[in-house]
C-alpha positions in Angstrom: 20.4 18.6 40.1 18.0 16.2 38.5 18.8 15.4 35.4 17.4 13.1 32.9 19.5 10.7 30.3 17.1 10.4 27.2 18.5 7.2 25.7 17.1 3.7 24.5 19.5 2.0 26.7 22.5 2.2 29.5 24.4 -0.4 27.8 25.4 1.8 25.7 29.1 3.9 26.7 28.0 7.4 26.2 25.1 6.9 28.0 26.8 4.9 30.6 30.1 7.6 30.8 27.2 10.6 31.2 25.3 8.8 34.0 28.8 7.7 35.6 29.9 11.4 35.6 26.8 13.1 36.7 26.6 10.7 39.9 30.3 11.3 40.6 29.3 15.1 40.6 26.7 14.5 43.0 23.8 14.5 40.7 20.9 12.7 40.4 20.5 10.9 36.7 17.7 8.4 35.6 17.8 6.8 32.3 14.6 7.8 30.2 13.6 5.7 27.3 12.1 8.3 24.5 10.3 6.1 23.0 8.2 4.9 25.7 7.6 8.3 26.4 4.2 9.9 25.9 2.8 13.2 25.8 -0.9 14.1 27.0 -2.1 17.1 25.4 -5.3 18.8 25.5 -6.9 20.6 28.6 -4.5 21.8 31.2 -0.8 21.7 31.0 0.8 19.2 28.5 2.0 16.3 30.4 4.8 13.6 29.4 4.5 10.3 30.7 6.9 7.1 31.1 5.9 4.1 32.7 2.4 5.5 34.1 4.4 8.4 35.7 4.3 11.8 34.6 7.7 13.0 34.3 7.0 16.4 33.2 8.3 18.2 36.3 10.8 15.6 37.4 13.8 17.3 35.5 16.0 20.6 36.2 17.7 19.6 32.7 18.1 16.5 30.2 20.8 15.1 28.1 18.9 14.1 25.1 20.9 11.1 23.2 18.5 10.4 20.2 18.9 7.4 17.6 18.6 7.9 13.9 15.3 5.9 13.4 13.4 7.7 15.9 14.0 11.4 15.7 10.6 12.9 15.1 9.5 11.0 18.0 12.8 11.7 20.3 12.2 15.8 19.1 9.0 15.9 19.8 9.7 14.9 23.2 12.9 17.1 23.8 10.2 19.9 22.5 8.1 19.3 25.0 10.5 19.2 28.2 11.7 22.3 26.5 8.1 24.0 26.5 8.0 22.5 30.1 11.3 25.2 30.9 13.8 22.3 31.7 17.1 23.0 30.0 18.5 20.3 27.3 22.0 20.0 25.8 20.3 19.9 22.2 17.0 22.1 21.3 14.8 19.9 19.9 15.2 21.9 16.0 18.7 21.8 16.2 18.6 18.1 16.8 16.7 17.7 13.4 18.7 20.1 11.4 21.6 17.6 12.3 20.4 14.5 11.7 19.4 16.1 8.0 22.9 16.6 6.4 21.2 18.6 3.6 20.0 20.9 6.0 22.9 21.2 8.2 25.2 21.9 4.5 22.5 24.6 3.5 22.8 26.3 7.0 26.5 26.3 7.0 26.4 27.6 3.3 24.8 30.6 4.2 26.8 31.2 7.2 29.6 31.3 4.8 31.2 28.1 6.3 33.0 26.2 3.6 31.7 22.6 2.6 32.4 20.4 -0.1 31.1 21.0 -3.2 27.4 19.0 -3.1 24.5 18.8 -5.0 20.9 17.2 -4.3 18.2 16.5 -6.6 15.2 13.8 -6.8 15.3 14.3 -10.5 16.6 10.6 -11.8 16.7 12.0 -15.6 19.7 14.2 -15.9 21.8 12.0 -13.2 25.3 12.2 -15.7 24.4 15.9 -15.9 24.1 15.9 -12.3 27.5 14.3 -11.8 29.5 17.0 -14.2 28.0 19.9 -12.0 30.5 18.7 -9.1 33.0 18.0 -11.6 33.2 14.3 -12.9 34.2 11.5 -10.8 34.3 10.0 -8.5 31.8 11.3 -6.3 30.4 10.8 -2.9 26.7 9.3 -2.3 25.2 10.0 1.1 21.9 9.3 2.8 20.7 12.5 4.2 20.1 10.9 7.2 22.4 8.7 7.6 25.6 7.9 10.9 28.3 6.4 11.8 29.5 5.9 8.4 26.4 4.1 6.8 24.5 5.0 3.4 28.1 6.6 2.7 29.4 5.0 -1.1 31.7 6.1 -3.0 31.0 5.4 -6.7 34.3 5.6 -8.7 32.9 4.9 -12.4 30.2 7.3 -13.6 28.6 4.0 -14.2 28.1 3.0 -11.3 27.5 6.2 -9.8 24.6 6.4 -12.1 23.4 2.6 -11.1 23.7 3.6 -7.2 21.5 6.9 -7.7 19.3 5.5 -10.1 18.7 3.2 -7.3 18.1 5.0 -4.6 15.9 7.4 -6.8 12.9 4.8 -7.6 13.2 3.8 -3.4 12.0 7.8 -3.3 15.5 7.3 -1.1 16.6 11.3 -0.1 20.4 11.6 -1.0 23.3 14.0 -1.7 26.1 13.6 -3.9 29.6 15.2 -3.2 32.9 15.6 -4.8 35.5 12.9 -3.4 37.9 14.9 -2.1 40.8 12.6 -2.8 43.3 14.3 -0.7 41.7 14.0 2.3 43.3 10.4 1.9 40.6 8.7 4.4 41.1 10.8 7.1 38.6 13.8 8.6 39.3 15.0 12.1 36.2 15.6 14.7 36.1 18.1 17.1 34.1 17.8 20.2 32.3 20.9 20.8 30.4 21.6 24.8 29.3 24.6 25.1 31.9 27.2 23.7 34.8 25.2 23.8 36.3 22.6 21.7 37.3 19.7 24.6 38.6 17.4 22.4 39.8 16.8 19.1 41.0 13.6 17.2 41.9 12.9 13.5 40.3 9.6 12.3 42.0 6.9 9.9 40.4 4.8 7.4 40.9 0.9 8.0 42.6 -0.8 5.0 40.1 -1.0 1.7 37.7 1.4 3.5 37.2 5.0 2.3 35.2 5.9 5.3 37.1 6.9 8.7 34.6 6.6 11.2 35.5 4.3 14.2 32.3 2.6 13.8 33.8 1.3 10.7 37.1 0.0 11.9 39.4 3.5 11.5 41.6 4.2 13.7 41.9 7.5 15.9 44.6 9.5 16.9 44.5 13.1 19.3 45.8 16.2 17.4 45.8 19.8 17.9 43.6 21.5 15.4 44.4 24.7 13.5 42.6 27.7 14.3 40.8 27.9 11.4 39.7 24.6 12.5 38.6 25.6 15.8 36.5 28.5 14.5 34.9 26.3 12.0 33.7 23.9 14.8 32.6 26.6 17.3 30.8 28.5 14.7 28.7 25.5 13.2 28.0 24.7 16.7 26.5 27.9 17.1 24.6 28.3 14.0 23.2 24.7 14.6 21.5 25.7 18.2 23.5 23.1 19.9 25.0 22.8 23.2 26.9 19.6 22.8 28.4 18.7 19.0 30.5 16.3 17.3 32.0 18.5 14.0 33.4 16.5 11.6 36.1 17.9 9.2 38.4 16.9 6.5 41.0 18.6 4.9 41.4 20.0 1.6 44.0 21.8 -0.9 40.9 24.8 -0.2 41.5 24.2 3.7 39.4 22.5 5.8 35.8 21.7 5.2 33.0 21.2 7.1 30.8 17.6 6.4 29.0 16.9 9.8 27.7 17.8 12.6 26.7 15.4 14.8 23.8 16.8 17.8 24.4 13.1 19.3 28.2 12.5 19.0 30.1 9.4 20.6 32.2 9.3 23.2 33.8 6.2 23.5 36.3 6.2 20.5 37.5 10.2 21.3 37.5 9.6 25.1 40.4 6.7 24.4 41.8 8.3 21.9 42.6 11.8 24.3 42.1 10.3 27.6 39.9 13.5 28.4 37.3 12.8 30.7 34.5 14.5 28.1 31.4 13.2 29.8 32.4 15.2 32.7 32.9 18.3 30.5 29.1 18.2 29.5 27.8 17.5 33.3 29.4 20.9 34.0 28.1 22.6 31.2 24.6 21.3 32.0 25.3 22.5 35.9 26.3 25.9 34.7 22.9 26.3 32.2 20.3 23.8 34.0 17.8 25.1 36.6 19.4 24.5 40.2 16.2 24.2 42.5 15.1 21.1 43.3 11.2 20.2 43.1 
């Protein structure tokens, strides 16, 4: 298959692991740049084009990898490949929905998947009203479209809770606020999700003086067997999110385990060393058994 790796840059491990795996398979990969991509629209058939070549029929499938700071742009061009009929590990909507934590939270609410409790408001009057609806403190602040850990604070003091939200308020900053779930003790656990399967699973440690256990931030990562529940949990927000490839982050409660994340563009490097599972190959055979197979 041809396959294109929609990412900024190959020195980067994911995107390096992916193309390493694909061409071990006996694939064809070529790193594509979303945002030197363009799309021609108008008469005939929509056209994307990267580096003065149009691109649009170059593909039986894509991996997209898409940063935080250029979504719209990164979607827009998934949407198009999609419109095109070349398969991609992440539909362009559902890689929007994830990078929007309010969004993902509301979806996984109705499904009846449990969350923490979290409330979101642009209303910088009532914020110590705001704070006793999840309960008192201390409380989680989050950028709703924030990773890796940043625009994560926790605000011990409903002083400074109300300083940090205040804050972020007259920026016209979008933010949730969540109930610290103190017995989660700094750890969550994230389950990798391709296709219908859970491949790998790992339960992340905060670093000393850090609340937050992402790798990114200096936690440490161990592999563990998750509970069923667990499992079912991650499978299920998969689903509901359209995606083919997830990172589902999860921590646990004296209510059980709660969902906080999914991630459409989820890291490889920290769980691949952590389990020694080969994970990159795991989504070159999903993307064999779902992209188109004839060659043009």
């Amino acid at each position: 298959m041809d396959i294109g790796l929609l990412s900024v840059s190959m020195n980067v491990y994911s995107t390096m692991r992916i193309a390493e795996e694909a061409k071990n398979l006996g694939h064809y990969v070529e790193q594509i740049d979303h945002t030197k991509c363009a799309v021609k629209l108008g008469s005939g058939k929509p056209q994307i084009y990267y580096q003065g070549d149009n691109i649009t029929s170059h593909f039986q499938a894509i991996i997209p990898r898409i940063g935080t700071k250029v979504t719209k742009h990164g979607s827009a061009i998934v949407k198009q490949f999609e419109m095109n009929g070349v398969f991609s590990t992440a539909r362009s909507l559902s890689i929007t929905r994830a990078r929007n934590k309010v969004r993902t939270l509301q979806i996984m609410a109705r499904k009846g998947i449990p969350i923490p409790e979290t409330l979101f408001s642009i209303n910088p009057d009532n914020i110590e009203e705001q704070i006793e609806i999840l309960g008192g403190m201390p409380v989680i602040i989050k950028l709703q479209e924030g990773t890796q850990g940043l625009g994560v604070i926790l605000a011990e003091t409903k002083k400074s809770a109300k300083s940090i939200i205040d804050t972020f308020y007259k920026m016209n900053t979008s933010i949730l606020i969540q109930k610290y779930i103190e017995e989660s003790n700094g750890e969550d656990i994230r389950l990798f999700v391709v296709g219908n399967r859970v491949v790998a699973s790992i339960k992340r440690t905060s670093a000393p003086d850090e609340f937050r256990s992402n790798v990114h931030r200096g936690g440490a990562a161990e592999q563990i067997e998750p509970t069923k529940m667990e499992l079912n949990m991650a499978l299920n927000a998969t689903k509901h999110m359209g995606l083919g490839v997830a990172g589902v982050d999860i921590i646990r409660s004296k209510k059980g385990p709660l969902l906080i994340e999914v991630n459409a563009s989820p890291g490889l490097q920290g769980i691949e060393e952590a389990t020694g599972i080969n994970i990159a190959k795991e989504i070159i055979k999903f993307v064999e058994k779902n992209g188109r197979r004839t060659r043009k």
